[in-house]
VOLUMRO-45684 format. One line per 3 residues: number of its first residue (from 1); their letters; for each residue x negated, y, z of C-alpha. Coordinates in Angstrom, 1 decimal, m for minus. Example, Ala and Ser with C-alpha at 12.3 -4.5 7.8 and 13.67 -1.06 7.14 Angstrom:
// residues 2
1> as> m12.3,m4.5,7.8  m13.7,m1.1,7.1 .
This chain:
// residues 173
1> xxx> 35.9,m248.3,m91.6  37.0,m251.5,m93.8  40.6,m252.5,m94.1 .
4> xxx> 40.6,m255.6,m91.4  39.3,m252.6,m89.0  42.3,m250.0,m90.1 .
7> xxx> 45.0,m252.6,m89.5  43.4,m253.9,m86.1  43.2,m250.6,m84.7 .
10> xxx> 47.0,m249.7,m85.9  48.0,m253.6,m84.2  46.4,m252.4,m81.2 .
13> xxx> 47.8,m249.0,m81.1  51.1,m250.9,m81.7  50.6,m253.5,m78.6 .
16> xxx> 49.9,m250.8,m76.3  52.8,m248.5,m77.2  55.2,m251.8,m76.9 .
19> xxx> 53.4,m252.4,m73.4  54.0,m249.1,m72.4  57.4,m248.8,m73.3 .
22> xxx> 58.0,m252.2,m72.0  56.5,m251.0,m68.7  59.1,m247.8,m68.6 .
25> xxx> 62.0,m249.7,m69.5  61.7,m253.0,m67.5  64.9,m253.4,m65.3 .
28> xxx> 63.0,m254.6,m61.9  65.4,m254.4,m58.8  62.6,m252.3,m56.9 .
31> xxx> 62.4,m250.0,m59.6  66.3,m249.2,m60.3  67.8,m248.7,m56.5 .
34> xxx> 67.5,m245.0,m57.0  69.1,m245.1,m60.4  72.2,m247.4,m59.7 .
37> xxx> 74.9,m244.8,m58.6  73.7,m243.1,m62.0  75.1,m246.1,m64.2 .
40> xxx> 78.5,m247.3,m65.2  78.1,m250.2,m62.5  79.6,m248.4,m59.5 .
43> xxx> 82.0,m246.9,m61.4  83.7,m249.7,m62.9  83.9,m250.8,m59.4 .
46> xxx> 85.3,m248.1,m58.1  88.0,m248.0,m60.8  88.9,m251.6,m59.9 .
49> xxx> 88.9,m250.8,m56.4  91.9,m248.0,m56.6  93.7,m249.9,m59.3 .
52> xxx> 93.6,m253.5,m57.7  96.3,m252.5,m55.3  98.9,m251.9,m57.8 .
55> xxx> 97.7,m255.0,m59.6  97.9,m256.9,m56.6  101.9,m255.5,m56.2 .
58> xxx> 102.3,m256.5,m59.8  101.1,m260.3,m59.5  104.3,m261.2,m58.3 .
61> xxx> 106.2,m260.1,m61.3  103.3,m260.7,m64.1  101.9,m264.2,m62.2 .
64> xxx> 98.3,m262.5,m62.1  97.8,m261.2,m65.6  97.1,m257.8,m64.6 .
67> xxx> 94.8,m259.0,m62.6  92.8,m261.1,m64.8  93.0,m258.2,m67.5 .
70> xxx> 91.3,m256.2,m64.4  88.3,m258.0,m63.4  87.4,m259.2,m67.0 .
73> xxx> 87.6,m255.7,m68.3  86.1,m253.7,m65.2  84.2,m256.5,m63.2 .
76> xxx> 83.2,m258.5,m66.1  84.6,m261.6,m64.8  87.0,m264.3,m65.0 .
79> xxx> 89.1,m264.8,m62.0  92.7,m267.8,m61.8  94.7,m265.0,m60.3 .
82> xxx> 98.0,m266.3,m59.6  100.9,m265.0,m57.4  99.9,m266.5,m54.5 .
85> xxx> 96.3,m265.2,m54.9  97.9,m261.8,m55.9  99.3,m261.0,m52.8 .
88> xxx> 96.9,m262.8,m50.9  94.1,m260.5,m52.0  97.3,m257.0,m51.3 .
91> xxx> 95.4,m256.3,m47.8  92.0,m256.5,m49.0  92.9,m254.4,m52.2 .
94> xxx> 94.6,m251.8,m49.9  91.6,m251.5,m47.4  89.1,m251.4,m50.5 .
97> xxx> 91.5,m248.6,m51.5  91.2,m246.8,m48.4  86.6,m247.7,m47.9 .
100> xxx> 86.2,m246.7,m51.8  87.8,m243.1,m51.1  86.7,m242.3,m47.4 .
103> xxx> 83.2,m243.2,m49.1  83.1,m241.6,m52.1  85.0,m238.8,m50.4 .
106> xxx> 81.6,m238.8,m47.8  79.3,m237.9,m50.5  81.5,m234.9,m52.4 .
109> xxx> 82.2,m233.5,m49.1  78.6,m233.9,m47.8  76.8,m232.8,m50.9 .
112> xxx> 78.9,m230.2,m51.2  78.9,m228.8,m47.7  80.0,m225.2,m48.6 .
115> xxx> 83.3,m226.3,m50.5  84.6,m227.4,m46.5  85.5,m223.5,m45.9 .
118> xxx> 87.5,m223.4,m49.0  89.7,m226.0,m48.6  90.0,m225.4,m45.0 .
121> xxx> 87.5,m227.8,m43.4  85.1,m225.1,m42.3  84.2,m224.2,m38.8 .
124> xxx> 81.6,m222.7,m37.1  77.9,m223.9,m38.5  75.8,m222.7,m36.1 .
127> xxx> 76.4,m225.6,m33.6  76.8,m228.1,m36.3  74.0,m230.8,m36.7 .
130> xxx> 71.3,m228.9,m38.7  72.6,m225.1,m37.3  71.8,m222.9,m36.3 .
133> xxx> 71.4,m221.6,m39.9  73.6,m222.5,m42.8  71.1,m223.7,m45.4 .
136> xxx> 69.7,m226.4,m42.3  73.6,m227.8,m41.9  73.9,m227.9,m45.3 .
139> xxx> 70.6,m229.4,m46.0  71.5,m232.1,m43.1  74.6,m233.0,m44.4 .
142> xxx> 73.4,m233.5,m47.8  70.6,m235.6,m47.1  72.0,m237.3,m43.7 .
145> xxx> 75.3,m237.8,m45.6  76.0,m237.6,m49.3  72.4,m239.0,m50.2 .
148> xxx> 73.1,m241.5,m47.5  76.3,m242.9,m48.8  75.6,m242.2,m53.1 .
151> xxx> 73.2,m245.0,m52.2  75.5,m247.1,m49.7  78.7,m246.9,m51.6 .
154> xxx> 77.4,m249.1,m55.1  76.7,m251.7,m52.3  79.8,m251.5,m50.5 .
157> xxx> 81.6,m251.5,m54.2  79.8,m254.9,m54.5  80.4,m256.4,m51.7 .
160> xxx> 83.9,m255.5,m51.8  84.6,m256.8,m55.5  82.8,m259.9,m54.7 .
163> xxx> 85.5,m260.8,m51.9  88.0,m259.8,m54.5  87.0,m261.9,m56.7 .
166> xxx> 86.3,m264.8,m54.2  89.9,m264.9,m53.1  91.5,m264.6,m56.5 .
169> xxx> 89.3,m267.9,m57.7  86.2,m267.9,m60.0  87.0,m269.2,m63.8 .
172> xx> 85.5,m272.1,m64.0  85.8,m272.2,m68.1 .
């Protein structure tokens, strides 16, 4: 094997590893549905979503700041919050407040389905959907209703943070 061969084979070695990594690690939206309430994404949201409330209250003393501070660092955007926007967006920030935990609250509880009889939820499984046996409620529940919403709740974060940021004004800068 000459030298021209050596380094053609090692260049095509090379090619194919970058294609195959590239191939692994392309973001393409069919490929990342199932990974979405794994990444910081929903989060964030979620932390604006029970703060924005209290920021909401506070844009009538602070004229919006906290508010811009908010979505820039959590949201990644700009927003003109202003007083007027501020307490415009108060009833959308508190029923965000109350969909963000009754969701989020859907997939611990649901996931989680033994925890209901120690914190006093519990009941009687056997004529509970997936009874008559315990592992087919709680296997019915988790699939039916924490799977369900893990993957319904980074959409409803989005939707809800995009009406957020729609009445407290894009930045236009």
């Amino acid at each position: 094997m000459t030298w021209s061969n050596a380094s053609m084979e090692a260049r095509h070695r090379r090619s194919t590893e970058e294609t195959s990594m590239t191939v692994l690690t392309t973001k393409s939206p069919m490929a990342a549905w199932w990974r979405t309430p794994f990444t910081a994404e929903p989060w964030r949201r979620t932390a604006y979503l029970l703060l924005a409330p209290v920021a909401a209250l506070l844009a009538i003393a602070d004229g919006g700041r906290l508010q811009r501070r908010l979505a820039g660092a959590l949201l990644g955007r700009g927003v003109r919050a202003t007083r007027l926007r501020g307490i415009a967006a108060l009833p959308l920030a508190l029923a965000g407040l109350v969909i963000t935990g009754y969701g989020w609250s859907l997939v611990v509880l649901n996931l989680a389905y033994p925890v209901r009889w120690l914190i006093g939820m519990g009941g009687s499984y056997e004529h509970a959907w997936g009874g008559p046996t315990f592992a087919g409620v709680w296997a019915f529940h988790a699939v039916f209703g924490g799977l369900t919403f893990l993957y319904l709740m980074p959409w409803i974060l989005r939707g809800l943070t995009a009406l957020h940021v729609r009445i407290l004004g894009r930045w236009n800068g």
